[in-house]
N, C-alpha and C positions, 0 to 999 in steps of 0.2 A: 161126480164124474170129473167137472174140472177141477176141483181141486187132489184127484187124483192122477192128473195129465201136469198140474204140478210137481208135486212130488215127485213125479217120474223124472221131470225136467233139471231137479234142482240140483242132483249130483254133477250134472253135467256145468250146470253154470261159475262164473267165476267169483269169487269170495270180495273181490271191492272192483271199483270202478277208478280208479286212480290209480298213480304213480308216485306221486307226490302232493302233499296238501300240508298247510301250516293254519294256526288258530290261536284259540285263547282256551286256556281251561281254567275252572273257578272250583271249589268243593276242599273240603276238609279244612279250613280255615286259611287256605293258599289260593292265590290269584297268579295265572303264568301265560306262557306261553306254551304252544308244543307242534311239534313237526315230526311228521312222519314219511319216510320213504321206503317205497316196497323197493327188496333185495331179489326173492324169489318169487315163484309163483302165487303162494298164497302167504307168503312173509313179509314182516314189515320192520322195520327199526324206529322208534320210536325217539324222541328228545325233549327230554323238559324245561324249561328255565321257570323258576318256581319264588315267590316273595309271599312272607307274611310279614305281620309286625315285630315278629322277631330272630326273623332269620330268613336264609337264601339256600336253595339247595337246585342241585342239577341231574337230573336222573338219566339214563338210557335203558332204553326197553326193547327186547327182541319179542314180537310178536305173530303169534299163529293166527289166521282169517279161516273162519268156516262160513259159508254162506245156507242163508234160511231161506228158504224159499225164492233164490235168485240174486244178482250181484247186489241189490240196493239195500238188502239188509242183510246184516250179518254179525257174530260174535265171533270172541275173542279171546285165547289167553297169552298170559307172556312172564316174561322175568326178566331180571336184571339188577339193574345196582345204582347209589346214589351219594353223591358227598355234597358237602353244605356248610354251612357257619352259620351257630346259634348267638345273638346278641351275647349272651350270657355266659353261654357255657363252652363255646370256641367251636372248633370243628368238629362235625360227626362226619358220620357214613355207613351206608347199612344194604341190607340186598331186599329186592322186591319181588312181589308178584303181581300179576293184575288180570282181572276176568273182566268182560265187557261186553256191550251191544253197539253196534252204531250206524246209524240211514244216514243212505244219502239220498236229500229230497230232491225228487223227482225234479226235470228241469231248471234245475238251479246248479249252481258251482259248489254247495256248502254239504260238508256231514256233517253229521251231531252224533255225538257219545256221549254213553254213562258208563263208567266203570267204578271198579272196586279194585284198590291197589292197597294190600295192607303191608306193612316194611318191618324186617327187623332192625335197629339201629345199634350204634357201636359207638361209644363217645357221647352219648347222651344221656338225658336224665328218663327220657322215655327208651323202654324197649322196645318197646312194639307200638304200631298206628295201624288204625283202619281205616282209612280214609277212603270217600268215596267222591265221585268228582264228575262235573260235566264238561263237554270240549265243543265247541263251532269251532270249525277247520274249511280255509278256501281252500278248492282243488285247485295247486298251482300248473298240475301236467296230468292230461287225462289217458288214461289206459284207451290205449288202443283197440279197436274191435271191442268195443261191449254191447253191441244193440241185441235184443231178445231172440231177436230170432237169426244170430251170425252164428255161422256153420251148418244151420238146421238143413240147410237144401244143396247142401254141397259148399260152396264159394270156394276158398282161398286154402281151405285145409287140403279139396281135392285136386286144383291144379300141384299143390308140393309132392304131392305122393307119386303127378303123371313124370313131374318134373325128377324126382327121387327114381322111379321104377326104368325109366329111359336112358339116366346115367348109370345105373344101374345093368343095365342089357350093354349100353356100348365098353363098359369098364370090363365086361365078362368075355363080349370079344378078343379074338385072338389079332386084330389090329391087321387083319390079312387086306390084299390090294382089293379085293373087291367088296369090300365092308365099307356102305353109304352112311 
């Protein structure tokens, strides 16, 4: 029963809890940074700054948020594109994709991800990577309204609608002298 009062619950929730957050990702033989900031509702843009031992690359990533069972956990997919310089072999650059999970643990500022971001590249010796990677991200600006139970009993969603329906009535008036 409750995890069907779930389910019921989870379309209606938001897919992350933040605004913005920055971190460190490690995986596929790369150590970096990355930053993320939501654009839309359940959209995010992504930035990488990326180092191994023999080379540099910078990715950007536009990302879809679907939320699992509630804001705190949720996946992910995305795409985008990346340029770089190999010790060796001078500049590449290639387009990406990337599928993901990532919690944000409970009472704390931090989320964690795993993803899978495999690349095709252009100016290299490799064509294609598969790399897979994990990220700790501080939330630098927290999404507003995220507690479990916001909107459930009315709040702030139902004063807009009294506030919408009233300008609403006086817009339709005809503006006559004895209209309060």
């Amino acid at each position: 029963m409750g995890l069907g009062c779930g389910l019921v619950a989870a379309p209606a929730a938001q897919a992350q809890k933040y605004r913005t957050a920055a971190g460190l990702r490690v995986g596929g033989g790369q150590y970096g940074i990355t930053v993320q900031q939501k654009i839309l509702d359940k959209t995010t843009l992504e930035g990488l700054g990326l180092v191994s031992s023999r080379e540099v690359s910078a990715t950007l990533l536009a990302e879809r948020h679907f939320g699992i069972l509630g804001p705190s956990l949720n996946y992910y997919f995305g795409a985008g594109g990346h340029v770089g310089n190999h010790k060796d072999n001078g500049a590449f650059g290639g387009i990406d994709a990337l599928a993901g999970i990532e919690y944000k643990v409970a009472l704390t500022p931090f989320v964690l991800s795993v993803d899978f971001k495999p690349t095709v590249e252009f100016g290299a010796e490799d064509w294609t990577r598969f790399p897979t990677a994990v990220s700790v991200r501080y939330i630098l600006v927290k999404e507003k309204n995220t507690g479990i139970f916001n909107g459930m009993f009315g709040g702030d969603k139902d004063k807009d609608k009294k506030k919408k329906s009233k300008s609403k009535s006086k817009s339709k008036s005809g503006g006559g002298l004895f209209d309060f």
